[in-house]
C-alpha positions as CSV (number, residue, x, y, z in Angstrom):
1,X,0.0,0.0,0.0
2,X,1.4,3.3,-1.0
3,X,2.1,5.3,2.3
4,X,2.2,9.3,1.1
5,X,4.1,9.8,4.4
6,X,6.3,12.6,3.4
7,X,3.0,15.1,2.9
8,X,3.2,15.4,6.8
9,X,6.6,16.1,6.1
10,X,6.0,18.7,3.2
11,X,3.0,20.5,5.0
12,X,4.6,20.8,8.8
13,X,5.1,24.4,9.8
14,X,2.4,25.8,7.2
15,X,0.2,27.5,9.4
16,X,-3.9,26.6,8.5
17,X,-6.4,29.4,8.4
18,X,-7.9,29.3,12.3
19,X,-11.8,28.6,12.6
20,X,-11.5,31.3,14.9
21,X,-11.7,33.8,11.9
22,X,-15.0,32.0,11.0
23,X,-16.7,32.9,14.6
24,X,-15.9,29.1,15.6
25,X,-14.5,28.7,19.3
26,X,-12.4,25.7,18.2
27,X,-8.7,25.0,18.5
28,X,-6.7,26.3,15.3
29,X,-5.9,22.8,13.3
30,X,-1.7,23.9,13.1
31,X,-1.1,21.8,16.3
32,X,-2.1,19.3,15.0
33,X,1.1,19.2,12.2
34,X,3.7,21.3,14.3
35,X,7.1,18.8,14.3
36,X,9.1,18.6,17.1
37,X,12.6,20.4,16.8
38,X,15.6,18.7,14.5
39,X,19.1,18.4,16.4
40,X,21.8,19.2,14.0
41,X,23.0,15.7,14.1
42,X,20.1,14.7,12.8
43,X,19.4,17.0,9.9
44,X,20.7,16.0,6.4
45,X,20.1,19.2,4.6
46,X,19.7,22.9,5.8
47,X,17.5,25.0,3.2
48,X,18.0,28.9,4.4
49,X,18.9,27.4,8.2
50,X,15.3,25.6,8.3
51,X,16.5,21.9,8.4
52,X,15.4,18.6,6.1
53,X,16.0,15.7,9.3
54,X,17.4,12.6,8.3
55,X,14.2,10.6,9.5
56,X,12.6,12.7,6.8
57,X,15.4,11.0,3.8
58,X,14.7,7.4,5.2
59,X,11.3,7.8,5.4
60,X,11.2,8.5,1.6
61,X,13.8,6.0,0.8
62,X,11.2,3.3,2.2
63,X,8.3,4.8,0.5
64,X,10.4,5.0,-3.0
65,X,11.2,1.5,-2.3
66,X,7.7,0.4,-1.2
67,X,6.7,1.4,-4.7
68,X,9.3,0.1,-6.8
69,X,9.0,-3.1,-5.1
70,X,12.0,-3.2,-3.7
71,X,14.1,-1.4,-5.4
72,X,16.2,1.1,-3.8
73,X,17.2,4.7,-4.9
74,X,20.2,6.6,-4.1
75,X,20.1,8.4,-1.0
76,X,21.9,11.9,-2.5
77,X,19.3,12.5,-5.1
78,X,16.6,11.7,-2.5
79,X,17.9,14.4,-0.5
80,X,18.1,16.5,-4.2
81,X,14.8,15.9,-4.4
82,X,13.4,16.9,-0.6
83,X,15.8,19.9,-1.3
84,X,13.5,20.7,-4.3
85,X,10.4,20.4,-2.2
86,X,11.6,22.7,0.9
87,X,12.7,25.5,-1.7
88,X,9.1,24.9,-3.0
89,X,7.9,25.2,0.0
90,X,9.3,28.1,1.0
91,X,8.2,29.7,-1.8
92,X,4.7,29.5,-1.2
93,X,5.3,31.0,2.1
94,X,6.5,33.4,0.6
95,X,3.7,34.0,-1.5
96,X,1.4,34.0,1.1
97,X,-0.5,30.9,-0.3
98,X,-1.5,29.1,2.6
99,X,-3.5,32.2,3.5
100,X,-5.8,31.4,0.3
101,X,-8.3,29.7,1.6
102,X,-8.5,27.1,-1.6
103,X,-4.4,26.0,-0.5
104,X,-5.4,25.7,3.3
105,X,-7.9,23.5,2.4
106,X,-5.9,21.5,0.2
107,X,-3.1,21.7,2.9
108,X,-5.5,20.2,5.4
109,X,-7.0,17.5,3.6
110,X,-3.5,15.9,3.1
111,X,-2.9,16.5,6.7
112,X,-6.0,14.7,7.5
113,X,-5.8,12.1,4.7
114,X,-2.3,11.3,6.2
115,X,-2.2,11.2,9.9
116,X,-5.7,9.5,9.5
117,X,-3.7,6.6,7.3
118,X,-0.7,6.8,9.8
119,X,-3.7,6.1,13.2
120,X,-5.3,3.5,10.9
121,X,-1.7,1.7,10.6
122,X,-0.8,1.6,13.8
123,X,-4.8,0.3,14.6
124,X,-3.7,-2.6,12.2
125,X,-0.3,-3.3,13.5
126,X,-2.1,-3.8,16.8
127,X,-4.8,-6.6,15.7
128,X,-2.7,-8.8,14.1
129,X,-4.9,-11.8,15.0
130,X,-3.3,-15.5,16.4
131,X,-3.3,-18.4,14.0
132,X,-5.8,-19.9,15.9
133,X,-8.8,-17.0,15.7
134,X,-7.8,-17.1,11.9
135,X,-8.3,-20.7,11.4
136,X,-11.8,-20.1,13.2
137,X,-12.5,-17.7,11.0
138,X,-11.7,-19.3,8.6
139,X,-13.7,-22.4,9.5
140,X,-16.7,-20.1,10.0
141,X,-16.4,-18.6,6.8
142,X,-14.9,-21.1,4.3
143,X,-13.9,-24.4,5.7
144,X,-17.4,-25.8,5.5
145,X,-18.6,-23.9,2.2
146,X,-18.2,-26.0,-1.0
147,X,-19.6,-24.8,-4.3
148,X,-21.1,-26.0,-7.2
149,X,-19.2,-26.1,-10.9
150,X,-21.3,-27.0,-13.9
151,X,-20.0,-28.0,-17.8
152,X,-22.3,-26.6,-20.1
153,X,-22.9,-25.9,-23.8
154,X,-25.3,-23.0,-25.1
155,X,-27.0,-21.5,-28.3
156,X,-27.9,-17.9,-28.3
157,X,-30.2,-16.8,-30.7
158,X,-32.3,-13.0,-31.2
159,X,-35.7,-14.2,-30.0
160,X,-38.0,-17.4,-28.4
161,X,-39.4,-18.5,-32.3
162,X,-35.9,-19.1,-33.1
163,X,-35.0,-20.9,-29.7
164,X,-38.3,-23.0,-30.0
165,X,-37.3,-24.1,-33.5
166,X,-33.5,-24.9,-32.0
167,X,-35.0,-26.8,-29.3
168,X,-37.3,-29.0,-32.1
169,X,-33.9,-29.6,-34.6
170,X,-32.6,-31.1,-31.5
171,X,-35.1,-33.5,-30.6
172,X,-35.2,-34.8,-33.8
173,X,-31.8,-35.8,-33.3
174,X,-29.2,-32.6,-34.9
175,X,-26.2,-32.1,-33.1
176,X,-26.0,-29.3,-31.0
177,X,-22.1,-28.7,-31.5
178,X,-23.2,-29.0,-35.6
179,X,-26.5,-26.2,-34.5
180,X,-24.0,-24.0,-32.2
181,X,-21.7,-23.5,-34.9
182,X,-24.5,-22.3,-37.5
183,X,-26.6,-20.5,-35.2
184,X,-25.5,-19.1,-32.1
185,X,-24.7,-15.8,-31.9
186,X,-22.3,-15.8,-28.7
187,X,-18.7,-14.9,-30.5
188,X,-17.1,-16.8,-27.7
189,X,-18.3,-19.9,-27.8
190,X,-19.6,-20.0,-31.2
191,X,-16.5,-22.0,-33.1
192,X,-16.4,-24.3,-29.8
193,X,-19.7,-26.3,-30.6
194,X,-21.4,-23.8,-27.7
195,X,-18.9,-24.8,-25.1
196,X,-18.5,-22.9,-22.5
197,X,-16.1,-25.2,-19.8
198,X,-16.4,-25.6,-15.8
199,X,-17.8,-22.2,-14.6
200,X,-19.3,-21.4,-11.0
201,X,-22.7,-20.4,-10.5
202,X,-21.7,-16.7,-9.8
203,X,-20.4,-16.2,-13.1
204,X,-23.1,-16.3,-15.3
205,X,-26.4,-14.6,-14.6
206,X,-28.9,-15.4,-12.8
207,X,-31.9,-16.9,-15.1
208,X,-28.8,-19.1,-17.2
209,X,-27.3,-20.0,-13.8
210,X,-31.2,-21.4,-12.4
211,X,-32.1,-23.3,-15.7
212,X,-28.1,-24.7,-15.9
213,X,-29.1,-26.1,-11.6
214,X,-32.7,-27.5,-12.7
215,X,-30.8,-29.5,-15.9
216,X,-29.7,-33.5,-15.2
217,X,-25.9,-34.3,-16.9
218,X,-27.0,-34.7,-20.5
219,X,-30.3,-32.7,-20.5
220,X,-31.3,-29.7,-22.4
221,X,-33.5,-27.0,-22.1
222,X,-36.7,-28.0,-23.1
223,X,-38.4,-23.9,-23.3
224,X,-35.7,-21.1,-24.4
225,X,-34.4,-19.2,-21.3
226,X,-34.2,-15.6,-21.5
227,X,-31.3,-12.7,-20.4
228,X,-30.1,-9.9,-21.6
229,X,-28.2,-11.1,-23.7
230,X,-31.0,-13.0,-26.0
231,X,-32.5,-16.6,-25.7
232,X,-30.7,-19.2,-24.8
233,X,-31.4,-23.5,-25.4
234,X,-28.6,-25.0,-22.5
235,X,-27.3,-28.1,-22.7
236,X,-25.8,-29.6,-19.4
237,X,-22.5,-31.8,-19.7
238,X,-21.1,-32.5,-16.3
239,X,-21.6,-30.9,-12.7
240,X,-18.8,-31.2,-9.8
241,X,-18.4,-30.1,-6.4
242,X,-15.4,-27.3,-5.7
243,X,-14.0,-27.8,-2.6
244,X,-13.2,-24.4,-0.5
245,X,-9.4,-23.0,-0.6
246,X,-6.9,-24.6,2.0
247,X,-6.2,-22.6,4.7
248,X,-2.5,-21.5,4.0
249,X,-3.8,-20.3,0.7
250,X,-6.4,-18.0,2.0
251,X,-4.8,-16.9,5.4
252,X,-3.0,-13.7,4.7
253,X,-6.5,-12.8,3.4
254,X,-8.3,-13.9,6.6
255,X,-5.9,-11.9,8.2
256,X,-6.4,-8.6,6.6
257,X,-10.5,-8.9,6.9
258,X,-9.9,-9.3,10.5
259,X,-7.7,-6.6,11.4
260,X,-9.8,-4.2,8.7
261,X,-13.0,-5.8,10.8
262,X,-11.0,-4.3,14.2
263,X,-10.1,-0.9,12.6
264,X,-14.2,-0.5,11.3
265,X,-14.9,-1.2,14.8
266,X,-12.5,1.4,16.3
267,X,-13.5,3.8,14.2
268,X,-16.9,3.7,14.7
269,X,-15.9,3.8,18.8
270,X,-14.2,7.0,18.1
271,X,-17.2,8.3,16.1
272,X,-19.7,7.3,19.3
273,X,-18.0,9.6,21.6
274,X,-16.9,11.9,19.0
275,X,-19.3,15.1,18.8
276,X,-20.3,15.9,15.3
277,X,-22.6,18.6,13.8
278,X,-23.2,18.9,10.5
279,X,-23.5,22.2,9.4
280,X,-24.3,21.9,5.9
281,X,-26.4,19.7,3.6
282,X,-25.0,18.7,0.5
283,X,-27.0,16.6,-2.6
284,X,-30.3,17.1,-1.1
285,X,-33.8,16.6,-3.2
286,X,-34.6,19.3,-4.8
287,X,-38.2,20.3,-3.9
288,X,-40.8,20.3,-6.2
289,X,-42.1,23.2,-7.9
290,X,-45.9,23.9,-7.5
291,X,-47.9,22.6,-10.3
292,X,-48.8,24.8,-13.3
293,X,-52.5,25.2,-13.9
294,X,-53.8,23.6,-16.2
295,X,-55.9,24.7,-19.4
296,X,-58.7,22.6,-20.7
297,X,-57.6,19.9,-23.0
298,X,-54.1,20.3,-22.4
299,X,-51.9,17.3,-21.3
300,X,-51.5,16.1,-17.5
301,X,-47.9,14.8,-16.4
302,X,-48.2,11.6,-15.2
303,X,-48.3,10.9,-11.8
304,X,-44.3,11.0,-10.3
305,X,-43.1,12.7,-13.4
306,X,-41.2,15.2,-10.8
307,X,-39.9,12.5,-9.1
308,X,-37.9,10.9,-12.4
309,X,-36.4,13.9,-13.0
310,X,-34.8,14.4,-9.9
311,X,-31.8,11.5,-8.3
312,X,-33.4,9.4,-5.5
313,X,-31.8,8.2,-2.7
314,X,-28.1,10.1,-3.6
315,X,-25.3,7.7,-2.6
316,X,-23.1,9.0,-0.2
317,X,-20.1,11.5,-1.1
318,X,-16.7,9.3,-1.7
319,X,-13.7,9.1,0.7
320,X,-11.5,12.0,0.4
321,X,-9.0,10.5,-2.3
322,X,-4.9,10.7,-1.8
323,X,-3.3,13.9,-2.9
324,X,-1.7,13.5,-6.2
325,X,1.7,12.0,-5.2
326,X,5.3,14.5,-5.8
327,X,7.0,13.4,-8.6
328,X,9.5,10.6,-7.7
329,X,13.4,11.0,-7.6
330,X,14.7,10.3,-10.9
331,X,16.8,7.7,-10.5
């Protein structure tokens, strides 16, 4: 996972606009992102006496490396590069931009986006779970599941008169292989004689998936079955049961639902006693305008025409995304 660490880093001394200028009695959020002083022994850098700490070189060194799987990057030009970014930096000090209420905005969403990532971390590092709640898990969950894969042919034709007439060539004894080359319409399984191999029953949609379960080995449909796709006649080869992954292979994977399962639960703990007011409404239902009057012979809108026009049931807004990412140190 990509850990954009070195915003804390990039942002730390920029003072954010106070909510005190907006008649709120709240804390100003620059405490939050104040870093503690940098001993000289520790800095790598000075840019104008204001220091770049070695912590701050390693910690992009990692975060090159966690990207490039692996592969490391010279140190020198990763402190060329943070060199670059504190001149940057200063600049836009200079120009008075965190004052612009756009920039402290931008400036605080990384903040947020990052120490938010950094808590969440931690919260993870904390729940690793013990072999033995994850092969519970894992017992509850997959052990005792097995699944269903069928082997099936199909003909997909425009419409049921066709299908019917499919299904009537094959009773009198044509082979559907021989019909699913002339006639089918699916590109993919078309030159195969219809075949479509071992699938589960998730992968196909629903009504194909129900008549391919009420089939015997050898039987075919005896009424067209309908999707989006077109109409389909089915013909059923083979059935078998999957059995569930082993444990080993699916374990790191147990292990990250139950630690993300730990951190859903802490945060919503921290929301419970957390006091939140929301202040604004956003992607609310329009309300509807009165209705016009209407003259004699003139057309009535059908009942919940207002309705259609407007969204229902708005999903909620996304996740603030990641800042775009500085540009790496060429290597």
């Amino acid at each position: 996972m990509k850990k954009p660490l070195l915003v804390l880093a990039a942002v730390g001394g920029i003072a954010l606009c106070s909510c005190e200028q907006a008649g709120l009695n709240v804390p100003a959020k620059d405490e939050a992102v104040t870093l503690p002083p940098v001993s000289r022994e520790d800095t790598a850098a000075l840019v104008n006496a204001r220091p770049i700490s070695k912590l701050s070189v390693d910690m992009l060194a990692d975060e090159l490396a966690q990207r490039r799987g692996g592969e490391n990057v010279s140190k020198e030009k990763i402190i060329d590069e943070l060199i670059k970014r504190e001149i940057l930096r200063q600049q836009a000090e200079s120009e008075q931009l965190p004052k612009d209420p756009a920039v402290a905005a931008r400036v605080e969403n990384a903040v947020r986006m990052v120490l938010s990532q950094i808590v969440a971390e931690n919260v993870m590092k904390k729940s690793v779970p013990s072999e033995d709640d994850m092969k519970k898990e894992y017992d509850q969950r997959i052990g005792a599941m097995k699944s269903g894969e069928y082997k099936a042919r199909h003909i997909l034709v425009d419409n049921e008169k066709t299908a019917l007439d499919v299904i009537k060539r094959l009773e009198k004894g044509e082979d559907f292989a021989v019909l699913a080359k002339k006639l089918s319409k699916d590109p993919g399984s078309k030159n195969e004689g219809g075949e479509l191999g071992w699938f589960g029953a998730q992968q196909m949609v629903p009504p194909f998936t129900n008549a391919v379960i009420a089939l015997k080995n050898g039987e075919t449909t005896k009424t067209p079955v309908k999707t989006d796709f077109g109409w389909h006649v089915i013909q059923r080869e083979d059935s078998r049961e999957q059995a569930p992954p082993p444990f080993d292979a699916v374990q790191e994977q147990i292990k990250s639902f139950m630690q993300t399962k730990k951190l859903q639960g802490y945060i919503e703990e921290l929301k419970n006693k957390a006091k939140i007011e929301r202040l604004v409404q956003y992607d609310q239902k329009a309300p509807e305008p009165p209705p016009e009057p209407q003259s004699s012979g003139a057309q009535v809108p059908a009942e919940g025409a207002h309705e259609a026009a407007t969204p229902e049931n708005p999903e909620t807004p996304a996740p603030e995304s990641e800042p775009s990412a500085s540009p790496e140190v060429e290597q």
